[in-house]
TORSELO-502729 format. One record per residue (C-alpha): x, y, z; residue in one letter. Coordinates in steps of 0.02 Angstrom, whole numbers, padded with zeros to 5 digits, always signed. Example, Ala and Ser with C-alpha at 12.3 -4.5 7.8 and 13.67 -1.06 7.14 Angstrom:
<atoms>
+00615-00225+00390A/+00684-00053+00357S/
</atoms>
This chain:
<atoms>
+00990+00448-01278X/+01047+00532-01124X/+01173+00446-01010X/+01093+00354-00874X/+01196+00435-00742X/+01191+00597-00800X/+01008+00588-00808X/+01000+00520-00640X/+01069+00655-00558X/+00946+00808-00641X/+00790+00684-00556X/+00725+00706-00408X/+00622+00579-00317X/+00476+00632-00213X/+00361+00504-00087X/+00220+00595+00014X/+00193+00460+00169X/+00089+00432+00308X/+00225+00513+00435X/+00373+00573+00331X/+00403+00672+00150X/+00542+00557+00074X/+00629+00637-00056X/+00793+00635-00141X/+00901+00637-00306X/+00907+00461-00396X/+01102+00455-00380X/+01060+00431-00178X/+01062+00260-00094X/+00936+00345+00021X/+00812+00497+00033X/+00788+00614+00167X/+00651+00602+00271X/+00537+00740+00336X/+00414+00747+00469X/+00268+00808+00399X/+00065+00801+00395X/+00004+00779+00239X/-00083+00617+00242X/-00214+00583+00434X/-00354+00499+00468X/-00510+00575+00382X/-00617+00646+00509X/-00819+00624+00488X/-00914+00737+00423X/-00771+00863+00394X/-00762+00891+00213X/-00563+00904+00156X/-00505+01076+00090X/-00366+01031-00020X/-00286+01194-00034X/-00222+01217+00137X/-00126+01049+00132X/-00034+01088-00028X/+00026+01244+00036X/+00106+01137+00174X/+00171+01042+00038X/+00231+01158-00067X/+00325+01248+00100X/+00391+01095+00142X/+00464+01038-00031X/+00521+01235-00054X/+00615+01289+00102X/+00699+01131+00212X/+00691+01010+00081X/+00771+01045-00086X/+00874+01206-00043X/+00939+01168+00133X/+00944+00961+00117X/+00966+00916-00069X/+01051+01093-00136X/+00943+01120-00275X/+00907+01323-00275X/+00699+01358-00316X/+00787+01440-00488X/+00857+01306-00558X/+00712+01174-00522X/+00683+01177-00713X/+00836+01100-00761X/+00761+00953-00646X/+00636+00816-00667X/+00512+00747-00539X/+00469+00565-00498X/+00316+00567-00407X/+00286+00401-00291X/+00092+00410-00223X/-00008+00277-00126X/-00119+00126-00204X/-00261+00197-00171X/-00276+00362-00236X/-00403+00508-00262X/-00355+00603-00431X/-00407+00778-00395X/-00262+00762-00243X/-00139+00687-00388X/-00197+00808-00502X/-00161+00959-00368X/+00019+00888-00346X/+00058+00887-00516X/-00007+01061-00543X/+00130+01087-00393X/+00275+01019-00450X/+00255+01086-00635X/+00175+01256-00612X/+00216+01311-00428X/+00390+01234-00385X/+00438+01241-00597X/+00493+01069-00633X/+00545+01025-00774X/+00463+00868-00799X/+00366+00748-00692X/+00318+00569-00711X/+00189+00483-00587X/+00185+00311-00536X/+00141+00210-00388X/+00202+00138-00240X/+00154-00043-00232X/+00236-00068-00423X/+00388+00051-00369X/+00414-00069-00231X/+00424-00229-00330X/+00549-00132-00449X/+00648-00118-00259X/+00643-00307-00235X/+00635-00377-00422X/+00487-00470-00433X/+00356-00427-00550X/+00220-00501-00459X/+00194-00472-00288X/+00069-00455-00144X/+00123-00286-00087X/+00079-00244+00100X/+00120-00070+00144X/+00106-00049+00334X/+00126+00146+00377X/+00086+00255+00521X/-00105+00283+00509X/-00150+00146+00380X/-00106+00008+00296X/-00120-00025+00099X/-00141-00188+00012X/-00117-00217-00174X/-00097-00372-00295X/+00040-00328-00420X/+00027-00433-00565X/+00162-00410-00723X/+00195-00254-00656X/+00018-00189-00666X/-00057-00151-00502X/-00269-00194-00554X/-00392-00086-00465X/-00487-00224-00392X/-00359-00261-00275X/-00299-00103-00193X/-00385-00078-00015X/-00340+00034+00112X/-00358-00027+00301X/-00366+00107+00454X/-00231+00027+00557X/-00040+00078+00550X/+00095+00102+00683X/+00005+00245+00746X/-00108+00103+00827X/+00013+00000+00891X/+00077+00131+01005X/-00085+00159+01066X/-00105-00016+01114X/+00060-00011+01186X/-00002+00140+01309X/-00152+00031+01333X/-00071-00126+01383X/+00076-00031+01492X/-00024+00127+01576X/-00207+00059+01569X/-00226+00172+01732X/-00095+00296+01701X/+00039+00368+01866X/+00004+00423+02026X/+00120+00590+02041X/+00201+00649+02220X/+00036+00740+02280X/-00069+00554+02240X/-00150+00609+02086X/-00191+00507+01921X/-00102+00582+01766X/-00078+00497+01614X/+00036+00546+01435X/-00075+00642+01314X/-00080+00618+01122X/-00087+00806+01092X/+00078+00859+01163X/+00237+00815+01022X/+00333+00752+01182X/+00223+00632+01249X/+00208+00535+01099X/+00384+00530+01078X/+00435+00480+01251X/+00307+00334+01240X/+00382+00301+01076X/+00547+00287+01147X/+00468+00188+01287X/+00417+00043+01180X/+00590+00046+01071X/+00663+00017+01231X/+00546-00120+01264X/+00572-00224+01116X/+00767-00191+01142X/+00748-00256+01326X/+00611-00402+01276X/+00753-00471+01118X/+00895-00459+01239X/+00801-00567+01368X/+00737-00688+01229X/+00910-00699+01166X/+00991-00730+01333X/+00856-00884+01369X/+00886-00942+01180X/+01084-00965+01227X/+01058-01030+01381X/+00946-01182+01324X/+01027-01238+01168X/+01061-01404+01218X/+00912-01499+01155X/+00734-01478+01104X/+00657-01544+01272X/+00767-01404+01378X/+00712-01280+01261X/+00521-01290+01282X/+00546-01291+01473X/+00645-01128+01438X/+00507-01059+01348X/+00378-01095+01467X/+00469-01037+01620X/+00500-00860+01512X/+00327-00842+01487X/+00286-00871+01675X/+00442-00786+01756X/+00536-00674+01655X/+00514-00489+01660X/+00592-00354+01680X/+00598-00147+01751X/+00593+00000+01623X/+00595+00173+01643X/+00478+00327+01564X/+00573+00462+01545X/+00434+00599+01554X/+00505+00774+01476X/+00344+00872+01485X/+00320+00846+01675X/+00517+00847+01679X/+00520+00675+01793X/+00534+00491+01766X/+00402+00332+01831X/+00485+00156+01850X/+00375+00030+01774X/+00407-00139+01859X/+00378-00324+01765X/+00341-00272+01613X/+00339-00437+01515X/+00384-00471+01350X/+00246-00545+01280X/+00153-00384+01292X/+00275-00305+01194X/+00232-00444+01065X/+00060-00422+01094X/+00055-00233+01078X/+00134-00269+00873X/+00010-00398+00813X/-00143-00371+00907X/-00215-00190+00797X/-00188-00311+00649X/-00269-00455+00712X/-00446-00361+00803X/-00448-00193+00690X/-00630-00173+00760X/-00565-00177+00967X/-00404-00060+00923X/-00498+00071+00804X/-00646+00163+00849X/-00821+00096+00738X/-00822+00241+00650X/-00657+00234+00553X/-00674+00038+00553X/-00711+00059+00367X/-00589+00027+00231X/-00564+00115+00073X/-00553+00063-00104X/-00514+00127-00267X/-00652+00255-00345X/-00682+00203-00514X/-00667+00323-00641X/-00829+00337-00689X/-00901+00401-00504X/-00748+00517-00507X/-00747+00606-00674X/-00617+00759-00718X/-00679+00921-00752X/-00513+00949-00874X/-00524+00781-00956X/-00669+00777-01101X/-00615+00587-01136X/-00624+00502-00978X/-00727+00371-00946X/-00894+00463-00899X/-00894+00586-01051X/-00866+00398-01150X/-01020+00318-01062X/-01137+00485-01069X/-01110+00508-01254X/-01144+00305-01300X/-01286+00347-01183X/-01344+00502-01308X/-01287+00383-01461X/-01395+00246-01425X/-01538+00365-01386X/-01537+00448-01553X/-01514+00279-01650X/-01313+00295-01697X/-01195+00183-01705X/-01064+00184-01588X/-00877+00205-01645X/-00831+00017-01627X/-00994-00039-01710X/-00967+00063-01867X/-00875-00058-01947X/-00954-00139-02087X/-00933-00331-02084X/-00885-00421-02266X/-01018-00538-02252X/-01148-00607-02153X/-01056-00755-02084X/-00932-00685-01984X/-01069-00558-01900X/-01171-00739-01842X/-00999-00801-01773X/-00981-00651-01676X/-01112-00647-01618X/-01111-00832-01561X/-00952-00781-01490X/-01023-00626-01391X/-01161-00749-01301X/-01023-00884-01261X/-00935-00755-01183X/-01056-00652-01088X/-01090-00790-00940X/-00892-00805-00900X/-00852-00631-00851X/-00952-00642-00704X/-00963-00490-00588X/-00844-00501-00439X/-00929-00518-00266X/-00970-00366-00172X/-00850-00276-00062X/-00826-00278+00112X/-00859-00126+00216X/-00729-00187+00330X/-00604-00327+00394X/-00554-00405+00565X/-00407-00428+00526X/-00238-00400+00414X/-00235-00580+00333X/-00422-00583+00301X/-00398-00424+00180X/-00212-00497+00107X/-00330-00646+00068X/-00465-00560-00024X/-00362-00460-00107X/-00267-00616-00187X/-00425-00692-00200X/-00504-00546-00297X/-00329-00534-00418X/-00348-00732-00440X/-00539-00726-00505X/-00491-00550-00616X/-00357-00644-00725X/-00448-00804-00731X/-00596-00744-00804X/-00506-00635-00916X/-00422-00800-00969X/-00571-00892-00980X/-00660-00770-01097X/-00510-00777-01232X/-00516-00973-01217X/-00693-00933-01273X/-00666-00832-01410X/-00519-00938-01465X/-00608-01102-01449X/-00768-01050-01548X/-00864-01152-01420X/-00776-01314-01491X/-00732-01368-01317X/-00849-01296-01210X/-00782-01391-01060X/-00602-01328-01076X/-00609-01148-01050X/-00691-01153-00863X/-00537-01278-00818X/-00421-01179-00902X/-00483-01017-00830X/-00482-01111-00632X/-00306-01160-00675X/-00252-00992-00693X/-00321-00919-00542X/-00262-01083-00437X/-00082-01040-00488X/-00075-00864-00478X/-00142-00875-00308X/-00003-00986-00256X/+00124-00858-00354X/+00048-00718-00239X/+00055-00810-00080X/+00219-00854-00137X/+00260-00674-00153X/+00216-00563-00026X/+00314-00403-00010X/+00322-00311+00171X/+00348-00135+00158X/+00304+00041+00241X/+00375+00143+00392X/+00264+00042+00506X/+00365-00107+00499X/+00522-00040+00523X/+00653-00155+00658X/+00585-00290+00745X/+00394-00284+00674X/+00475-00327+00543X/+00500-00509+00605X/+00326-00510+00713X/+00225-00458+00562X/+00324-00573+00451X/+00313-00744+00556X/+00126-00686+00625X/+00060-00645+00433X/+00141-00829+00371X/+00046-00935+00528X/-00118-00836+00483X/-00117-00849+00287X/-00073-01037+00297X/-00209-01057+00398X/-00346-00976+00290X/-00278-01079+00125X/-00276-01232+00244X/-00470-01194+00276X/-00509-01113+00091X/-00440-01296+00027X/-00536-01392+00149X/-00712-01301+00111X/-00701-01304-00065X/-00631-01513-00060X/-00486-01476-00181X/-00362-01605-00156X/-00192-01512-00203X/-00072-01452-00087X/-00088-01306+00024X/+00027-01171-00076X/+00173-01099+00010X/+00177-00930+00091X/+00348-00841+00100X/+00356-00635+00168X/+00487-00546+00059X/+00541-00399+00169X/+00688-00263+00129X/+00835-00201+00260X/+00754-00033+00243X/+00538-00059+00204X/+00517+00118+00230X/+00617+00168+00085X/+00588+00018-00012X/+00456+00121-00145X/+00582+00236-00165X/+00703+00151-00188X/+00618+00043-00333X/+00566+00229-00413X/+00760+00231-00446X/+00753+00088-00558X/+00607+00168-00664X/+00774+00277-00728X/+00825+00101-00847X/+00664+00078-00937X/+00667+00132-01103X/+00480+00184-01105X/+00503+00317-00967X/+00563+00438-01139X/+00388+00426-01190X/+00297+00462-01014X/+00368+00625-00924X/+00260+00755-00919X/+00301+00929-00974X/+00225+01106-00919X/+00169+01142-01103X/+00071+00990-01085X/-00008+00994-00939X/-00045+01176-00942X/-00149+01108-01121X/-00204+00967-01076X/-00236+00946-00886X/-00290+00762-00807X/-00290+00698-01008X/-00099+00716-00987X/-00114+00575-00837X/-00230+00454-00906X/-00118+00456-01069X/+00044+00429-00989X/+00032+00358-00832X/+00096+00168-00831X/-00061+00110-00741X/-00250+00133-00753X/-00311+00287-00715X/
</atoms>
């Protein structure tokens, strides 16, 4: 087995992001970051062409990134090995493209795929986690449970930091600046500048809003009574002047008592009304395609070649491949198939989806919610088969049990992570998302009458959340099983999309 150092340094670590290309060798603390425009909004009615974008890819992995940043020449990219970090939610003919990228256009040597929610519990050390990935156009949720991120909870949300500056502009400029001649003009979202002078606007703001909270917080330290007067007379008094620098009209506006809590306001309020901050037709959130309404062209194995041939099978009057087996005696078939009724009725179908949520905590809820009933009905059903219907009362307590205290392990264990939370939304989303989920378990308890104690909710967050999936992919390096899951040219080149449903470490 190869040293782990010495493999480290011949693997290169690669996260496509909302707003920046992260990428870097595994001996780095932290990877390079590259403006780029891979992943946007989907636009209606436009369909995607995928080609175009992994061009862009492929130009920006060739030229700035590993030659000029990370010294790695395009000739000796074989002697390398790729550790591809993509989102929760995924579409596989964009995984598969990226693949076909790294191995056959940019000639790695091997790649390996895995995700980000799992990557970033590797980061913090917890193997189950509510991950909450908060980046600049949207914002993933995904229940990671023993290190298995289950399909039923991944769900994209349209919101991200992206939003939060609009708000900001909103809030700030609702009617724009009246120039020297007396006309109304306003920043515009197409111009690079603009967005990054309001961008530095608002970092300026939260600087100026913590340096006023912090001068009111040492001021009234005395007692508890002093304090609250403090508070009130900063949310009645206290504001304060900031200046736009505008570098596309080459001038500057003074904007007088701004206030703080709009600043707060600006961070919490696109999680809290997604439907007022995001227009209604991009309100809708996104979940995982199952594999059988997304079948792979290059894959004769996947799920919908499975179910169309036990289609044709039962047609013609075959057996099936599990029902060829020829039972000793007649016994054991009656006891299955006792044991197949007793367990039909527990694995119940899980509610419908939502087309959309109002807010951030609603969807961290049903996403929980969703991982809770998944594992306790898979619990439940091999209490049944265990039991023999001996105890017929047991298995539905057992299997409520389960969920019960896996919900309280998630709540427990929620991980804050992306680009979008980056500084102080960091501690806004963190103290904001704690308030609302005790809330919701406060009113969950009290509907359903359960008379144990509301469970706990704690926000794990990391110095740097941005990097915090890529930093985790590091770790993949000390598993023993990562021997048995790269993926080599000579493979893929045979085997296609088989090649990821065989080795990647999570359902495909």
């Amino acid at each position: 087995m190869r040293n782990q150092s010495t493999l480290a340094e011949n693997v290169v670590i690669i996260e496509p992001g909302s707003f920046h290309l992260r990428i870097g060798r595994a001996v780095e603390i932290l990877p390079k970051r590259f403006p780029h425009c891979i992943a946007r909004k989907p636009k209606p009615n436009v369909s995607p062409c995928v080609e175009p974008i992994i061009n862009r890819q492929k130009a920006a992995c060739d030229s700035s990134s590993l030659q000029e940043s990370i010294g790695i020449a395009r000739s000796n990219l074989s002697n390398y090995r790729a550790i591809l970090v993509i989102n929760d939610v995924y579409k596989r003919n964009e995984i598969r493209y990226l693949v076909h990228l790294l191995l056959n256009r940019l000639k790695f040597g091997r790649v390996f795929v895995h995700q980000a929610s799992v990557c970033a519990t590797y980061g913090i050390g917890l193997p189950t986690a509510c991950v909450i990935n908060i980046g600049e156009q949207k914002t993933s949720v995904s229940c990671v449970e023993d290190g298995v991120a289950h399909t039923e909870t991944r769900i994209i949300l349209p919101v991200g930091r992206s939003d939060v500056l609009r708000v900001f502009h909103s809030l700030v400029l609702p009617n724009g600046f009246c120039n020297k001649e007396g006309c109304i003009v306003d920043l515009k979202y197409e111009y690079l500048s603009d967005v990054e002078d309001l961008r530095t606007l608002m970092e300026n703001s939260v600087q100026c809003t913590i340096s006023l909270l912090c001068q009111e917080n040492e001021k009234n330290k005395l007692d508890q009574e002093i304090q609250s007067k403090a508070n009130e007379s900063l949310l009645n008094n206290d504001c304060y002047n900031i200046t736009l620098q505008w570098t596309h009209k080459q001038n500057q506006y003074d904007i007088s008592s701004l206030h703080p809590s709009t600043v707060l306001l600006s961070h919490i309020l696109p999680f809290a009304c997604i439907s007022s901050c995001v227009p209604p037709k991009e309100i809708y959130c996104t979940y995982q395609v199952p594999s059988l309404q997304s079948s792979e062209p290059d894959d004769p194995f996947d799920d919908m070649y499975i179910s169309l041939t036990a289609r044709e099978r039962r047609k013609r009057g075959l057996p099936n491949e599990h029902q060829s087996t020829i039972l000793p005696n007649n016994e054991q078939l009656e006891t299955e198939i006792d044991v197949t009724e007793q367990v039909a009725p527990v694995d119940k179908p899980l509610p419908q989806k939502p087309n959309s949520f109002e807010s951030l905590p609603e969807a961290v809820w049903w996403s929980i919610s969703q991982c809770a009933n998944l594992i306790g009905s898979q619990v439940g059903s091999e209490v049944i088969v265990q039991t023999s219907g001996l105890a017929p009362g047991k298995p539905s307590q057992s299997s409520s049990s389960v969920s019960d205290e896996l919900r309280r392990r998630l709540l427990g264990c929620i991980i804050l992570t992306g680009g979008g939370v980056a500084g102080v939304n960091n501690q806004i989303m963190e103290r904001w998302l704690t308030e609302q989920l005790t809330v919701i378990a406060r009113e969950k308890q009290v509907a359903t009458t359960v008379s144990s104690h509301i469970p706990t909710v704690e926000i794990i967050h990391h110095s740097e959340p941005g990097d915090l999936s890529w930093s985790g992919a590091r770790l993949l390096l000390t598993s023993d099983l990562m021997n048995d899951l790269w993926i080599t040219p000579v493979e893929w080149n045979k085997f296609g999309s088989r090649a990821l449903r065989e080795k990647v470490p999570f359902p495909w």
